[in-house]
C-alpha distance (Angstrom), angle and dihedral (degrees) to the residues before:
residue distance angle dihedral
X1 . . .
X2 3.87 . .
X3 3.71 102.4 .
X4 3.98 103.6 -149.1
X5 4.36 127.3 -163.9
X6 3.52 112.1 -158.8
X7 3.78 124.5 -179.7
X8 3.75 141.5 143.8
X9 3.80 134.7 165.0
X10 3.62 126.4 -71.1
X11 3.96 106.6 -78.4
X12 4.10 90.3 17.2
X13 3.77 82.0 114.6
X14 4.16 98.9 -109.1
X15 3.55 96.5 157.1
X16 3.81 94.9 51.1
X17 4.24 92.5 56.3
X18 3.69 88.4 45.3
X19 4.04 92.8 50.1
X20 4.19 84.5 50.3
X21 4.06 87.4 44.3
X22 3.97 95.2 53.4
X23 3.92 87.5 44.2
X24 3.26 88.9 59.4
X25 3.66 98.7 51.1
X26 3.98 108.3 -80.5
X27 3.67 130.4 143.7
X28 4.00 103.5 -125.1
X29 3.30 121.4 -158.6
X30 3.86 113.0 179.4
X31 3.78 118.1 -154.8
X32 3.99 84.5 -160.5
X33 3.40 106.1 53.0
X34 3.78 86.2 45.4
X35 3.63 93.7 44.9
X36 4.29 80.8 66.4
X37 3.51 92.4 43.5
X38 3.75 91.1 60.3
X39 3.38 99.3 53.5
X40 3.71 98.7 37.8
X41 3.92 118.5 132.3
X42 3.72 116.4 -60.2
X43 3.81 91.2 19.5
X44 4.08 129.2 129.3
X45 3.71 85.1 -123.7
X46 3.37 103.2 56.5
X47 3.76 90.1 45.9
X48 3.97 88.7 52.6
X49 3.88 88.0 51.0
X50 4.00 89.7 55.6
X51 3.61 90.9 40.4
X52 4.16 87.5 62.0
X53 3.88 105.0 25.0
X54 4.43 99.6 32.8
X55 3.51 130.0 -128.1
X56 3.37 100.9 -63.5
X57 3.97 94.9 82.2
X58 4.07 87.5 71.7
X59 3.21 127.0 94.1
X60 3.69 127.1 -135.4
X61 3.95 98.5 -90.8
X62 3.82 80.5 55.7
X63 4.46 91.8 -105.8
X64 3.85 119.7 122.5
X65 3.27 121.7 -76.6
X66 3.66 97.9 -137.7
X67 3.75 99.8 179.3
X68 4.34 87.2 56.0
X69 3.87 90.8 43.7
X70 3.70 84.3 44.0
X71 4.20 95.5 52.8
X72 3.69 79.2 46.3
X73 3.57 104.7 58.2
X74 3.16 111.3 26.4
X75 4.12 96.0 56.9
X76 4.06 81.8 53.0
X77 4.11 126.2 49.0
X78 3.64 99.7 -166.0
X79 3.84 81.3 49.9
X80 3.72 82.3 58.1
X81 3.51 99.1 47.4
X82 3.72 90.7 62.2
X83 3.89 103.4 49.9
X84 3.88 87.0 48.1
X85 3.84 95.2 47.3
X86 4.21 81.2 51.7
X87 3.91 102.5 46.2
X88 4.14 106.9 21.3
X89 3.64 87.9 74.8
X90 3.57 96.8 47.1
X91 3.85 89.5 44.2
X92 4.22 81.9 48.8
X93 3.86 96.4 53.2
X94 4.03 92.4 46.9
X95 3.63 95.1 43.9
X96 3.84 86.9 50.1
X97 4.34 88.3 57.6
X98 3.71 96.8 50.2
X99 3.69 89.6 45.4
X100 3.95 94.6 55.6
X101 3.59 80.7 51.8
X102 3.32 107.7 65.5
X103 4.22 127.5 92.7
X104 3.81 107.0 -87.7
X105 3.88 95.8 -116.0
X106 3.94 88.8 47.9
X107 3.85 115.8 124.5
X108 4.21 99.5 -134.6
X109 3.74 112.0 -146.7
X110 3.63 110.8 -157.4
X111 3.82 109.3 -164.6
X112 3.72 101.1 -151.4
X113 3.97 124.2 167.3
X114 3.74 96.7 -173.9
X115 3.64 100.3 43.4
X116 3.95 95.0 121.1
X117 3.66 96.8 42.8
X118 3.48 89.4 51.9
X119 3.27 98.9 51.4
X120 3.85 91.5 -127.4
X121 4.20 106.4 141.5
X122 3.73 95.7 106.6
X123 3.74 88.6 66.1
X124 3.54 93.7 65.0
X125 4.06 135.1 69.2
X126 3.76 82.7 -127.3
X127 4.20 140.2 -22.9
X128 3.85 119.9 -109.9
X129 4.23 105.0 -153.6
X130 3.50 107.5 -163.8
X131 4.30 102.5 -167.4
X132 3.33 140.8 -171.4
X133 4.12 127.8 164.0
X134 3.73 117.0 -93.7
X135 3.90 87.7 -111.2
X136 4.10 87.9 60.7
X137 3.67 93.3 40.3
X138 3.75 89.4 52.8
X139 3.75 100.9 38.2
X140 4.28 80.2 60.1
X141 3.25 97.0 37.1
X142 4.43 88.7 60.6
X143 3.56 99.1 28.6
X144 3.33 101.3 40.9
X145 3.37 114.6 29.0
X146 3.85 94.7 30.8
X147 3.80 95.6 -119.0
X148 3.55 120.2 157.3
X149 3.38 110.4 -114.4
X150 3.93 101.0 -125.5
X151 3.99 84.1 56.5
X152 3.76 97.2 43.7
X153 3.79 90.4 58.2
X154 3.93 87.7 42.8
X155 3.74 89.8 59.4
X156 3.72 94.8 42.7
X157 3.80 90.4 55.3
X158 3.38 93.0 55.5
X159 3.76 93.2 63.3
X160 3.29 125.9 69.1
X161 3.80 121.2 -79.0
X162 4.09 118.2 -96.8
X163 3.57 90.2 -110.0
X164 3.39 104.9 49.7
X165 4.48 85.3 53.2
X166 3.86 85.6 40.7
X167 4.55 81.9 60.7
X168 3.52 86.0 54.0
X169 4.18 108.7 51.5
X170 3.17 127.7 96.3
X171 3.54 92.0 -177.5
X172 4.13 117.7 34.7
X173 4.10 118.7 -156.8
X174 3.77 114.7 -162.4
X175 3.36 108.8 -141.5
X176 4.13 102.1 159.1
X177 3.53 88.3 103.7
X178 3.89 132.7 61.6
X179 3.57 138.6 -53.9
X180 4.19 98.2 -99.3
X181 4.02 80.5 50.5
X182 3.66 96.5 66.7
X183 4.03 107.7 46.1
X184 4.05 91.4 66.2
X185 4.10 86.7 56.7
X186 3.49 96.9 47.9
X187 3.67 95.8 54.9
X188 3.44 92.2 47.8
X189 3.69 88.3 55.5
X190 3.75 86.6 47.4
X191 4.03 94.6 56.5
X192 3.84 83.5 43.0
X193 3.89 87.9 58.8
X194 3.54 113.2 42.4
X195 4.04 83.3 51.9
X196 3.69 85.7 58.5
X197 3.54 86.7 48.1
X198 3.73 97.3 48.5
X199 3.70 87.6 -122.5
């Protein structure tokens, strides 16, 4: 099993690469998606999360309301600091169960947005940056995702800064330019994989 990080800034275009990867036969597992599961209604973490931020981050069918807990957090590190300390080990321990159950010659994507400022490359085999300049990541970030800009450039200052995940690849994806751009890198990556793999 080839145990795979892969990471890039918000906007860099993460969740695009690690579409390509699973179409080409990866095992994804995506910190994000399980970082909802986990505090889903009825869950210890989303009680934990109420516990430390009140009732007001719920909405009224009693889930999270992730864009309040968001507005919260992210104007506020310490803030921060608590709602990781809550969910990152829950996202760990899950992450950990899908991984044990995947074939032994699989190549194990983890999609992981905080992987630098967590400090979390050791964990893997090797670290997948995907990159793109603050201007591209922004430019997405407003026109496509409908951000406004003030709070696009609040989220990408909370993450770490493109250098510091640039240290930490072993493999680098440009993705500054467009969409055709990016597929030809990914495979590459791909082929570069598997090998490592032994596939």
């Amino acid at each position: 099993m080839l145990k795979v990080g892969l990471t890039g800034g918000i906007g860099a275009g993460k969740s695009e690469v690690s579409r390509l990867l699973v179409s080409y036969g990866a095992v994804l597992i995506d910190a994000d998606k399980i970082a909802r599961e986990v505090v889903e209604p009825g869950t210890p973490g989303l009680a934990a999360v109420v516990e430390a931020f009140g009732e007001e981050v719920l909405a009224a069918d009693g889930s999270l309301d992730r864009p309040k807990l968001g507005s919260i957090v992210f104007a506020d590190q310490a803030k921060l600091r608590t709602l990781n300390a809550i969910v990152h080990p829950l996202v760990g321990a899950r992450s950990a169960e899908l991984e044990r159950a995947a074939a032994p010659d699989a190549v194990v994507v983890h999609d992981v947005p905080l992987l630098a400022e967590n400090a979390l490359a050791p964990l893997y085999d090797l670290v997948v940056v995907v990159d793109a300049s603050p201007e591209t990541q922004l430019r997405r970030l407003v026109r496509l995702r409908g951000m406004a800009e003030q709070e696009a450039q609040a989220r990408m200052a909370a993450q770490a800064t493109r250098d510091d995940r640039r240290a930490i690849a072993d493999l680098l994806i440009d993705n500054d330019g467009p969409l055709p751009a990016l597929e030809p890198q990914v495979r590459k990556v791909w082929a570069e994989l598997t090998e490592r793999a032994g596939r």
